[in-house]
Backbone as numpy.savetxt, mean C-alpha at the origin, in Angstrom:
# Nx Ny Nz CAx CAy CAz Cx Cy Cz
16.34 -2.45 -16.36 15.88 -2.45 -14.99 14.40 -2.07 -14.98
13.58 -2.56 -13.86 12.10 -2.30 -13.96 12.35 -0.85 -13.57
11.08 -0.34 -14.09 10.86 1.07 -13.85 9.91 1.16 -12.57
9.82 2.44 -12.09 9.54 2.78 -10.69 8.00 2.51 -11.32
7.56 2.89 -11.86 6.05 2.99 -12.65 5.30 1.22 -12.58
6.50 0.99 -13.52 6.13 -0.75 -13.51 5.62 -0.94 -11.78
6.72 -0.83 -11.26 7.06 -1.49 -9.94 5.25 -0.82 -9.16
5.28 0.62 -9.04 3.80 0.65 -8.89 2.74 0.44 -8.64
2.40 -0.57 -10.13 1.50 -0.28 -11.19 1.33 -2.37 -10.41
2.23 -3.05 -10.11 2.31 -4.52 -9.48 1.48 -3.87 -8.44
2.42 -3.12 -7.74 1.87 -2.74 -6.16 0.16 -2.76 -5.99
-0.37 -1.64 -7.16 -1.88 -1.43 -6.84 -2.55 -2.49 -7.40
-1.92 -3.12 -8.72 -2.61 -4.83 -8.95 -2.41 -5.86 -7.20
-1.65 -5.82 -7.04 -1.83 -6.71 -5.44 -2.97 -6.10 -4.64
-2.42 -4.97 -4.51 -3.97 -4.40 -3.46 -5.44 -5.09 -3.79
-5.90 -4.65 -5.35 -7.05 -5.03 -5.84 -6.98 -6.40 -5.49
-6.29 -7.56 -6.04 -6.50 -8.80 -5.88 -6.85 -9.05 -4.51
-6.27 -8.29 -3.08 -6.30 -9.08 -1.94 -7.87 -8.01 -1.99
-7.93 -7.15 -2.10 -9.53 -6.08 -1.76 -10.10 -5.27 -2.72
-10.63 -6.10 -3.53 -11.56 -6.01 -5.14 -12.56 -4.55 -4.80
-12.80 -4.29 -3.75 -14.16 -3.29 -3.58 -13.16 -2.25 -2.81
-12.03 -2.22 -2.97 -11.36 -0.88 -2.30 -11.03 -0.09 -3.14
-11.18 1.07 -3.24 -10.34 2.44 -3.86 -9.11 2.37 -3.65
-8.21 2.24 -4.99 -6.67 1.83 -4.55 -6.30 3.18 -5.43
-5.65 4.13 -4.76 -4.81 5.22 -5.58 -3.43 5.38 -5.88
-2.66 5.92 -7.32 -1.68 5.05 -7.70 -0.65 6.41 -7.01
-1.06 7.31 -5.97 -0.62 8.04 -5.81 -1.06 8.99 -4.70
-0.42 9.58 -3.28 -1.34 10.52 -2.23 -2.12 11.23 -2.95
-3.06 11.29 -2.04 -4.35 12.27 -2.61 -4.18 12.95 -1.58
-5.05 13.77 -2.01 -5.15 15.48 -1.12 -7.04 15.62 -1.65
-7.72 16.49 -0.80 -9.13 16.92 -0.97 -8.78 18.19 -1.83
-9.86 17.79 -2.53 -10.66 19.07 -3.39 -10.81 20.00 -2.13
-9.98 21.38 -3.21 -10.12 22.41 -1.99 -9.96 22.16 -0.73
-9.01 21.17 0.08 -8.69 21.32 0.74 -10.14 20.45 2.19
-11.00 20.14 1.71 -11.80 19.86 2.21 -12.17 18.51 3.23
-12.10 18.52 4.23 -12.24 17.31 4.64 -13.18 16.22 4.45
-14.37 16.62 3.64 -15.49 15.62 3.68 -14.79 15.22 2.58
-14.04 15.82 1.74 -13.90 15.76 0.29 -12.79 14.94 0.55
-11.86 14.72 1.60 -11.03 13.94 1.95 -11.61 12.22 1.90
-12.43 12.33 2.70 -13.03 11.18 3.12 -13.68 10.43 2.10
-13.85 11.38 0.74 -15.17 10.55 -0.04 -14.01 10.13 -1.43
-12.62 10.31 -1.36 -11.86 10.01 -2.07 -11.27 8.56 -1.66
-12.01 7.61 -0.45 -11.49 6.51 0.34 -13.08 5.72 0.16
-14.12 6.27 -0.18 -15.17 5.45 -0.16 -15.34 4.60 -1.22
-15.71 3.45 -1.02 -16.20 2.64 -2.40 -17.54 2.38 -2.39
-17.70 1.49 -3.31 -19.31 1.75 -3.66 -20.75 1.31 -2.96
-20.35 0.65 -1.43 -21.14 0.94 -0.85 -21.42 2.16 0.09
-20.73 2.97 -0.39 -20.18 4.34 0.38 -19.47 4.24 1.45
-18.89 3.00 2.74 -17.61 2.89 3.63 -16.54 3.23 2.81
-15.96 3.89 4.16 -14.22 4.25 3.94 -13.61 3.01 3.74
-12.94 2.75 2.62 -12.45 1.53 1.99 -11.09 1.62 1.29
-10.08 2.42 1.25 -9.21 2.17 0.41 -7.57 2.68 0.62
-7.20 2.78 -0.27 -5.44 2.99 -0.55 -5.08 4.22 -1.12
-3.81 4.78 -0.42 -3.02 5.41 -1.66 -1.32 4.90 -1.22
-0.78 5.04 -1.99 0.50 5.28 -2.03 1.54 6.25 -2.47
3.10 5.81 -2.21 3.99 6.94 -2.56 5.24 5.95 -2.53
6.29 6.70 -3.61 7.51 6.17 -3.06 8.51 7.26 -2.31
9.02 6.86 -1.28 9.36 7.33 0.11 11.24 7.47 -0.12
11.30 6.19 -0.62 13.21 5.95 -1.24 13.49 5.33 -1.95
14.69 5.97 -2.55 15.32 4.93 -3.63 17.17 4.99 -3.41
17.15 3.91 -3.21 18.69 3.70 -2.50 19.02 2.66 -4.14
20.31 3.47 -4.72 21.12 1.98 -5.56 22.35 2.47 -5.12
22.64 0.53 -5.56 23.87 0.29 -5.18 25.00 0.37 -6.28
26.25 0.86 -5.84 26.75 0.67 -7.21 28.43 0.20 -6.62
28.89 -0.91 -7.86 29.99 -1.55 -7.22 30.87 -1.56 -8.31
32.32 -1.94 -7.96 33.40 -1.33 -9.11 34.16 -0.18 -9.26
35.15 -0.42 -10.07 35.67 0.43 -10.39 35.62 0.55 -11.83
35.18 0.88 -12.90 34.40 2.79 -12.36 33.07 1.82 -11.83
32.30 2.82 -11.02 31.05 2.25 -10.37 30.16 1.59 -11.44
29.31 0.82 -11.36 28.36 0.10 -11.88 27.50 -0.03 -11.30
25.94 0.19 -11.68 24.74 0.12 -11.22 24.52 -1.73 -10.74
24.21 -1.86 -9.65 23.97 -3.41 -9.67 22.46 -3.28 -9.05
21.93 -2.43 -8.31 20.10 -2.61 -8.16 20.42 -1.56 -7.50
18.46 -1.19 -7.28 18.36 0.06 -6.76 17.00 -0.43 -6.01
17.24 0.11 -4.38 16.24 -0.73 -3.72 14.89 0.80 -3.71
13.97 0.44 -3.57 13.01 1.61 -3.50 11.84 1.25 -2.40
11.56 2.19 -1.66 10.76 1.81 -0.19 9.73 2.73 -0.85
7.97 1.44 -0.97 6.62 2.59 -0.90 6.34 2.24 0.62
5.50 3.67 0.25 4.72 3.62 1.79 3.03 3.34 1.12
2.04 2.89 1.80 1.21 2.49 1.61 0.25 2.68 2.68
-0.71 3.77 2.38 -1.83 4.02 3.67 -3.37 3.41 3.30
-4.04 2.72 4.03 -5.36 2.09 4.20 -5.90 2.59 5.51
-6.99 3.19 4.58 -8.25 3.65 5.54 -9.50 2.74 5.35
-9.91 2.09 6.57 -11.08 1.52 6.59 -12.43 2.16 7.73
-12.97 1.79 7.25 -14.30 2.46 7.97 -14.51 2.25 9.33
-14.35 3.01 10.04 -14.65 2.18 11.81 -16.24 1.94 11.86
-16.61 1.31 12.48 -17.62 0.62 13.35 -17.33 0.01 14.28
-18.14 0.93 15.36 -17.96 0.28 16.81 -19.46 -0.47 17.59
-19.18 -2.16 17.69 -20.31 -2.71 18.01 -20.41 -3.47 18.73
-20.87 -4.20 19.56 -20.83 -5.19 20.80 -20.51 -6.78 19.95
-21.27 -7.03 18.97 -21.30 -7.56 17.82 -19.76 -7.79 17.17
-19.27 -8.98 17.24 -17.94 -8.69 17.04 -17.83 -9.16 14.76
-19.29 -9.45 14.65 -19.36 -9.92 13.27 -19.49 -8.44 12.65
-20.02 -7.44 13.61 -20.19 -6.17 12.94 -19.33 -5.10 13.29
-18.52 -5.37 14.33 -17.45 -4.34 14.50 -16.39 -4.83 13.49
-15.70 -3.51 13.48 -14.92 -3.58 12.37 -13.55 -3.17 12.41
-12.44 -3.49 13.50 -11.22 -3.86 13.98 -10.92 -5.21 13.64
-11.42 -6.29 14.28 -11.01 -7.79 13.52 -11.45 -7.85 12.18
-12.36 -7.36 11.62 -12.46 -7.32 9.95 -11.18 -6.29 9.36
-10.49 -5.64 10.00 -9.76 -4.57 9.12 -8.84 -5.54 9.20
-8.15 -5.87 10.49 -7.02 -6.74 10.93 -6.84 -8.21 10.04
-8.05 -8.63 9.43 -8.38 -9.82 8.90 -8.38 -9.43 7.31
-8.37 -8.24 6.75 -8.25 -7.46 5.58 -6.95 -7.17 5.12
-6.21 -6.64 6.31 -4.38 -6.53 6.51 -3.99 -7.59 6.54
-4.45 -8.80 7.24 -3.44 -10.69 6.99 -3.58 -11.27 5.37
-5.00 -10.41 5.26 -5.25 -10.84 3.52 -3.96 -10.30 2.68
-4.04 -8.97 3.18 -3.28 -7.88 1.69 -1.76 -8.58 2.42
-1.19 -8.76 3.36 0.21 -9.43 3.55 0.68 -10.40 2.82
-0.51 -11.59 3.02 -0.53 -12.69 2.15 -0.94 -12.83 0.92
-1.24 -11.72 0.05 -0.90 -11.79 -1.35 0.42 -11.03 -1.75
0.49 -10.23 -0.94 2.20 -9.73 -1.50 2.97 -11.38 -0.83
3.55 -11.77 -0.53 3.86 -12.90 0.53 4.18 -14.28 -0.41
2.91 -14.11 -1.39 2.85 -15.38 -2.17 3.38 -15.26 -3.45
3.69 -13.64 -3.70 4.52 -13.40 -5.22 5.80 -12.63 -4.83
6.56 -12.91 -4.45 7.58 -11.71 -4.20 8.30 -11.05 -4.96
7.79 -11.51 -6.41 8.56 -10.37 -7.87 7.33 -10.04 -8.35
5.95 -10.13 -7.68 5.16 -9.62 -7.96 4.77 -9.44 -9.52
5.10 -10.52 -10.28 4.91 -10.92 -11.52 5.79 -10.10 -12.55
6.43 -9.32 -12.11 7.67 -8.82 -12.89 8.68 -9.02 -13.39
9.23 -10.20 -12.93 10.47 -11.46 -13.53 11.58 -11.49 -12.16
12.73 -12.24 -12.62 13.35 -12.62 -11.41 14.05 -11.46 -11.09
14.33 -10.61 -11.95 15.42 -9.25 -11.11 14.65 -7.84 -10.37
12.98 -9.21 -9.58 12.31 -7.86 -8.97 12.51 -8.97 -7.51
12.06 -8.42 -6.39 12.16 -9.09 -5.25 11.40 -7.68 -3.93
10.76 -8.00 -3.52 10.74 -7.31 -2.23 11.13 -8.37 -0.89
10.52 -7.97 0.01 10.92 -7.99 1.42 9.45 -8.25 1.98
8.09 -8.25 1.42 7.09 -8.37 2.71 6.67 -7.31 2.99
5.02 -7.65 3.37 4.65 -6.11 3.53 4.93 -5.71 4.87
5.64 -4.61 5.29 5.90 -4.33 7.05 4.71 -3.40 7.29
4.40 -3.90 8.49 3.43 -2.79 9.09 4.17 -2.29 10.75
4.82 -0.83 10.50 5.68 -0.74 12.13 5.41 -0.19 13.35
3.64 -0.05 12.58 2.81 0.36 14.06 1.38 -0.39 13.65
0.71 -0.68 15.03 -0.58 -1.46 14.64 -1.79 0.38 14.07
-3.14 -0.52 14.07 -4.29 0.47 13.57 -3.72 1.74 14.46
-4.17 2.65 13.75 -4.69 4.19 14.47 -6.09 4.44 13.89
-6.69 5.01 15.02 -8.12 5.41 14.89 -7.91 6.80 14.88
-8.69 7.43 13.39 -8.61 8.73 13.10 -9.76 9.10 12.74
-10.38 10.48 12.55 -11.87 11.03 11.95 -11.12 11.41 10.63
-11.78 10.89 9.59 -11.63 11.73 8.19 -12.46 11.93 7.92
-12.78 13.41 7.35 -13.76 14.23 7.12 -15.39 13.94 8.48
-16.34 13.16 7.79 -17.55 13.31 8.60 -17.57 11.59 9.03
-16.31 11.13 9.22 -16.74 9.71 9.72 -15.71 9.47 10.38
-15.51 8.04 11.15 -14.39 7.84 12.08 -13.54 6.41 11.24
-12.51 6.79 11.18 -11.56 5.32 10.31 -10.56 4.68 10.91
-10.10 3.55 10.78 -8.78 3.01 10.92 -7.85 3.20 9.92
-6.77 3.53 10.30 -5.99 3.94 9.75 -4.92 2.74 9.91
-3.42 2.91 8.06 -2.70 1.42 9.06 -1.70 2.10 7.96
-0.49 2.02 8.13 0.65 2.29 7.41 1.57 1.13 6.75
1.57 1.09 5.92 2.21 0.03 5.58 3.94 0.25 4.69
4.79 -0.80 5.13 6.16 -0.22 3.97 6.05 -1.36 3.21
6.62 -1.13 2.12 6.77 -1.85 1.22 8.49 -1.94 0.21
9.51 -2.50 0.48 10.75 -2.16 0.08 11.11 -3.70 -0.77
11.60 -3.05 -2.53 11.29 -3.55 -3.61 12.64 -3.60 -3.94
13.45 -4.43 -4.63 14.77 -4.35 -5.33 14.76 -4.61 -6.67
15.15 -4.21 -7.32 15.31 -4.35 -8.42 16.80 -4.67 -9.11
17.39 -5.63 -9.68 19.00 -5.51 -9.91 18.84 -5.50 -11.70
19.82 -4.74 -11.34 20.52 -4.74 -13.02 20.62 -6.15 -13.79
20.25 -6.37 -15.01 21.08 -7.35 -15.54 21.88 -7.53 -16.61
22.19 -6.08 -16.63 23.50 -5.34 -17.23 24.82 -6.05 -16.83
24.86 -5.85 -15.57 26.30 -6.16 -14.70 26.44 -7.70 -15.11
């Protein structure tokens, strides 16, 4: 069975492919000391905007069927947070809500177009869900969009 790691390790390769210049983390971050600027500069990429990812896995549900039980897959739900940089402008080429929104149809449609995410046939997800639109939040010394994303992965045995 793929390992939770493998499974991952696809996840933050998709990110990069759909957003090459984002900070993708293979795991929540927290600030140095607790710090909020220090929050914020763990999301910047290298033109210094708030640009990026972390993730987590949230669940792992398997199924097991038989008598005596048998593992047949084990489904596992990440959660996936993207912070992008707000800009607010009259300018709709320079505001930066339809660019985030147009960043999120990207990262959908590369998960979308692999759904074993190059892992072989006994991987499969579901699509990336998003079950609330943007939230606008301040991290540390700047203002961001915020966007939650699920991500729920199966994996089956091919033991059984």
């Amino acid at each position: 069975m793929v390992s939770e790691s493998a499974i991952r390790t696809a996840i933050v390769a998709k990110i990069r492919e759909a957003d090459d210049t984002a900070k993708v983390h293979r795991r929540w971050r927290y600030p140095a000391q607790n710090r909020l600027a220090e929050f914020a500069n763990l999301f910047r990429d290298e033109q210094g905007k708030i640009n990026g990812y972390m993730m987590r896995r949230i669940r792992r549900d398997p199924e097991m069927r038989g008598i005596p039980a048998r593992l047949v897959s084990v489904s596992q739900i990440f959660a996936i947070r993207f912070y992008s940089q707000l800009i607010d402008n009259d300018d709709p080429a320079i505001a930066s809500e339809e660019n985030t929104q147009a960043r999120i149809d990207a990262l959908a449609a590369e998960f979308e177009t692999d759904v074993q995410m190059g892992l072989g046939n006994t991987v499969f997800h579901a699509g990336l869900q998003m079950p609330l639109d943007l939230v606008d939040v301040i991290l540390g010394d700047a203002a961001a969009h915020r966007a939650d994303f699920r991500l729920e992965v199966t994996t089956a045995n091919v033991e059984c």
